[in-house]
N, C-alpha and C positions, 0 to 999 in steps of 0.2 A: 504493500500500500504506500502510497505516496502524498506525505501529509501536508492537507492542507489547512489553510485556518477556516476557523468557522466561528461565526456570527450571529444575532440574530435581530430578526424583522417583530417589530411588536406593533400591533392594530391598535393595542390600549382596548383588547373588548370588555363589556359589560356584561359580567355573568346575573343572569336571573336569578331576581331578591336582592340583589347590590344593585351600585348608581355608579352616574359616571362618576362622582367625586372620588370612591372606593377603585374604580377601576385606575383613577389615575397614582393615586399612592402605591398600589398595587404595582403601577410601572416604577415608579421609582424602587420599591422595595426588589423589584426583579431585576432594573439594572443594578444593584448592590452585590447581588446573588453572580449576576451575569460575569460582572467582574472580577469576583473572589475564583467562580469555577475557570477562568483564564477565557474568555470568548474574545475575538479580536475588533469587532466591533455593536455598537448599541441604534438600529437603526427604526428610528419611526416613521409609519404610514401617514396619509393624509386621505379622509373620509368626512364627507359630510352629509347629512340629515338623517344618522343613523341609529335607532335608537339602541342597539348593541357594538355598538362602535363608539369610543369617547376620546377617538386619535382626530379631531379634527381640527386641531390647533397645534400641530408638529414642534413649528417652530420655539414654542413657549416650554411644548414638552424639551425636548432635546435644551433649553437651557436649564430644567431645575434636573435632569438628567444627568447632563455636566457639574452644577455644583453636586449633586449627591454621590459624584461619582471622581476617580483622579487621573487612574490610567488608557480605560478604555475609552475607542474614538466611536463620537456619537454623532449622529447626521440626520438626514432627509433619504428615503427612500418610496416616493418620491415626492418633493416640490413642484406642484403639478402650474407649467409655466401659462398654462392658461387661464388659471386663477389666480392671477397675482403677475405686478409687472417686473421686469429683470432689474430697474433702480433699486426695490423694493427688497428682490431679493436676495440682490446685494449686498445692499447696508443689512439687511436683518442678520445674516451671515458673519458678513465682516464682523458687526456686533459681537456674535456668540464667537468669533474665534478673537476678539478681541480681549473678553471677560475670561475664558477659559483655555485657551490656548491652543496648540497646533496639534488638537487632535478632533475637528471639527469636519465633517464629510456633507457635502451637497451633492445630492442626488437628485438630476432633472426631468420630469415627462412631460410629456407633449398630453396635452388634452385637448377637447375643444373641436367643434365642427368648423368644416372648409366651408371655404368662398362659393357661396350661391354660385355654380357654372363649371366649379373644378372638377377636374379628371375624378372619378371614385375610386377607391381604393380597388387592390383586383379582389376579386373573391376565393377567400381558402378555396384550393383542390379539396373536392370531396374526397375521401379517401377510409380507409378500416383502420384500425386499430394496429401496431404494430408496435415490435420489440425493435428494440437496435441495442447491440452491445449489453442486452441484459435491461437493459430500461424502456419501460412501457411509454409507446410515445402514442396517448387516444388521438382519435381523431379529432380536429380541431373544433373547439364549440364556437359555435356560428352566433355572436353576439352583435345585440340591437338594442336600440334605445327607443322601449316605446315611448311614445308621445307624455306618457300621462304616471310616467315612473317617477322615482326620486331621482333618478339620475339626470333626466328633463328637470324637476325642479330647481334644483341643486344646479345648473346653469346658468336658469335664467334669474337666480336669487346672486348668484355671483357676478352676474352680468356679464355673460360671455354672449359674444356674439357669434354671428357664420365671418370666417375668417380668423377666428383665433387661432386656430390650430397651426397656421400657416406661417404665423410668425415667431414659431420657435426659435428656425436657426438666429432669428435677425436677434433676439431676447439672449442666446444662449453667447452671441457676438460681443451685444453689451456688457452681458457678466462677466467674461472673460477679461473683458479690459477692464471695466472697472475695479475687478480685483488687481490686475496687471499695474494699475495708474496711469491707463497709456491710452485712455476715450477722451475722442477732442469734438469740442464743436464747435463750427467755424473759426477752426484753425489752432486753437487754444484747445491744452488738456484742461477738460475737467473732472477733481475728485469728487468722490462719495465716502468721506469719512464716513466710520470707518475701514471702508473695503477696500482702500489701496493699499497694498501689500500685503495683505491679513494672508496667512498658509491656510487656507481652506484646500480641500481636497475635493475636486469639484469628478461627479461621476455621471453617465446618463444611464436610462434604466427604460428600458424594452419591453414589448411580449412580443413582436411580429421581426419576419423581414422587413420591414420600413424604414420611416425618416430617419427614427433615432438610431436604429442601429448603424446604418450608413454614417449619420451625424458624430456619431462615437466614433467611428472607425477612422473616418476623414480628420479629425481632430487628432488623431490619436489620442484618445482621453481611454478610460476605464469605464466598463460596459457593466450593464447588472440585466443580466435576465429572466422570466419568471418562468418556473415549471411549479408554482406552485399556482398560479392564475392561470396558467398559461399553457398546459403541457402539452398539449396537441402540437405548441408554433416555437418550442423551445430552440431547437436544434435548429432549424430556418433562422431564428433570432440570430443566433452565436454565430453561425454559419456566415450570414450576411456582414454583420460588424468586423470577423476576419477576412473576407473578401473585399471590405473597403477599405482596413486598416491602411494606417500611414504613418510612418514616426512625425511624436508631433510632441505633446506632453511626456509620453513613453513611449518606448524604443520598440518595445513587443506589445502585442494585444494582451490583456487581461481581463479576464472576465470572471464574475460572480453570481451561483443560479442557486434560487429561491427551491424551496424545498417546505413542503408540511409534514411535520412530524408528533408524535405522541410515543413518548417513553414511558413504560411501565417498568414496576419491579419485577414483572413477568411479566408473562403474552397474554393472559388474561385481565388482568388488571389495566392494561395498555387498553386492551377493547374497550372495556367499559367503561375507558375515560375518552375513549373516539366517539361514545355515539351523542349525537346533534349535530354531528357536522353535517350533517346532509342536509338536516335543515336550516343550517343554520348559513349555509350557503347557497342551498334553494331561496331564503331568502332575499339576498344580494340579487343573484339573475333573474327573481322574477322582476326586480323590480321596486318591492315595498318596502326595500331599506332590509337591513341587518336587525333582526329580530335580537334580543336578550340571549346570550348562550345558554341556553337549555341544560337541564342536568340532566341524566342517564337517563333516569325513572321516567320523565317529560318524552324524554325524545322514542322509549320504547311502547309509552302510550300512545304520540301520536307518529303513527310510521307516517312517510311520504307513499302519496302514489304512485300509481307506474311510470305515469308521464313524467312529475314532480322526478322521481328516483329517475328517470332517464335524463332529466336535462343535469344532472350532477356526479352524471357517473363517472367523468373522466377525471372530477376532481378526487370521488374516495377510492378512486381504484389507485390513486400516484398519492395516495398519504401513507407516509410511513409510518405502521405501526407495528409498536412490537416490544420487547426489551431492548435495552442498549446496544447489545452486540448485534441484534438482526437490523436495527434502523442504520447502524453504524454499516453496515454491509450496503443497504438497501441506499445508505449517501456515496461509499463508496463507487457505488456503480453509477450515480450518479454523474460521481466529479468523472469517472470515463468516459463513460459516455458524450458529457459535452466539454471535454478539455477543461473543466473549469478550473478557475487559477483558486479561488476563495469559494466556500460554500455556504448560506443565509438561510440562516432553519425559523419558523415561524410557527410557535403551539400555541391551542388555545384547547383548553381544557374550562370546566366549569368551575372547579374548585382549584381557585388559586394556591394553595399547600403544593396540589398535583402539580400545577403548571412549572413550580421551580424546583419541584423534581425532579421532572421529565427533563428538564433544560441542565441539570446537576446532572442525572444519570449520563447523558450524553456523552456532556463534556470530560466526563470521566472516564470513557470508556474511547474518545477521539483522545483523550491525553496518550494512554496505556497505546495505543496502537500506534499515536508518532514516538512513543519512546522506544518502540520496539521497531521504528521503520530506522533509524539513526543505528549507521555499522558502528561495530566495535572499534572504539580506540578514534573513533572522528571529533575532528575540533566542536564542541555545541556554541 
């Protein structure tokens, strides 16, 4: 095995009977956890109008994150550039690597609908289910924004308009400089205290072949891809970012792929802390927001139906669950699968005790297996 670091993605969810104010101590108490068990980075989501989801304010998270925290680097996965402008996320950045120092990660995606008129995107190949390399790549879920979802809400309350999406690179141009200190207009630099010079560690973060992966690639910047949103269009993701790659920030491509996972003290105890996922992400894609994470009892009362269990299946069939050692196998074939350089684990469990468990077991069992990947008698 060939070790790499591992990380993790936190939504901040809202376990049913708790609030968000409880979910969000809760993150803090798990970045505390996260760092002692050695993870190499603390990265929070960005979600809004959700009532099981309390990550909708990243930015604020990621700074009591940082002070609760001293060695591990804490970031954005992702700063979605269509809610919110590149000035904006600039200074709020520069800020947090200001206060807390150069171990601060901005992570960028593209959201937002195109220009009334533009080209549409092309349509996932329809295609089956298939394995590569050991890892189950479903076929791609075919995602829509109805009319009358949160996801529609949730735009038109942020005020995005048609055309947002399209001015990523031009936003991702200005952060670049105004961290750099080198954006001028007419003719003259102007800064954005405090974003000039701040060591931010600026990332972009994909699910498809498209803009961003290309955008990563062309930059030479550091790539985050999801098989945990995403698994059907992972390998296309990675694929494309290395096919546009270009020494730019870094010399070689790097890249980092999201993973769901639940770690038990055994394989039965793992199950039984898996179940509401299903609905608890049927939520999400139907539309009605992220429901409260369910406890077991809840979610064996109310099963999904067939239709429900089939719009979700590519997600619980690619969650790793298990004990330490079979997840730890089930990552490994992961990081194979798609070259990955860094690996970004994301659990959600209902009872929080479980959840920094699961994230301790792990990390305990990736330790045991880099110390046994390091030959005898090598410099550490």
């Amino acid at each position: 095995m060939t070790a790499v670091p591992l990380s993790i993605l936190d939504l901040v969810p809202v376990s049913a009977g708790s609030s968000a104010a409880q979910a969000l101590h809760r993150t803090i108490d798990l970045a505390q956890h996260a760092e002692r068990a050695g993870y190499a980075r603390y990265w929070l989501a960005e979600h809004h109008l959700n009532p099981g989801v309390a990550g909708s304010a990243p930015n604020i998270v990621i700074g009591a994150v940082a002070a609760a925290t001293s060695t591990i680097r804490v970031g954005s996965a992702a700063t979605l550039v269509g809610n919110v402008r590149g000035l904006q996320i600039a200074e709020t950045f520069g800020t947090l690597a200001a206060l807390y120092g150069p171990r601060i990660d901005l992570g960028l995606g593209r959201s937002g609908a195109p220009a009334p008129g533009a080209p549409k995107p092309p349509s996932l190949a329809p295609r089956e289910d298939e394995v590569v390399d050991g890892l189950l790549i479903p076929a791609p879920f075919d995602f829509r924004i109805a009319p009358r979802s949160r996801f529609a809400l949730q735009g038109e309350l942020l005020g995005r308009v048609p055309g947002d999406v399209d001015r990523f690179e031009g936003e991702l141009e200005l952060i670049r400089a105004l961290f750099a200190g080198t954006w001028s207009h007419d003719g003259a630099v102007v800064e954005a205290p405090p974003a000039a010079g701040t060591p931010v560690e600026l990332w972009i973060h994909g699910s498809t072949g498209g803009a961003s992966a290309r955008a990563a690639g062309t930059l030479g910047l550091p790539y985050g891809a999801n098989y945990h949103t995403s698994p059907g269009t992972v390998l296309a993701s990675v694929q494309a970012y290395r096919d546009a790659f270009r020494p730019g920030v870094l010399d070689a491509p790097h890249v980092i792929v999201s993973a769901d996972v639940v770690v038990g003290r055994d394989a039965a105890e793992a199950s039984e802390l898996a179940l509401g996922h299903g609905q608890w992400v049927h939520s999400i894609r139907s539309g009605v927001g992220a429901i409260e994470y369910p406890t077991p009892d809840w979610a064996r009362e109310h099963p999904l139906d067939d239709a429900a269990a089939a719009s979700v299946a590519d997600r619980i069939a690619t969650r790793f669950v298990g004990d330490a050692g079979t997840v730890a196998d089930q990552l490994e074939t992961l990081r194979r699968a798609t070259g990955a350089d860094e690996l970004l684990v994301t659990t959600i469990t209902h009872d929080h005790d479980a959840r920094v468990r699961s994230y301790e077991l792990l990390a305990a069992e990736w330790a045991r297996r880099a110390e046994r990947s390091v030959p005898v008698g090598a410099v550490r």
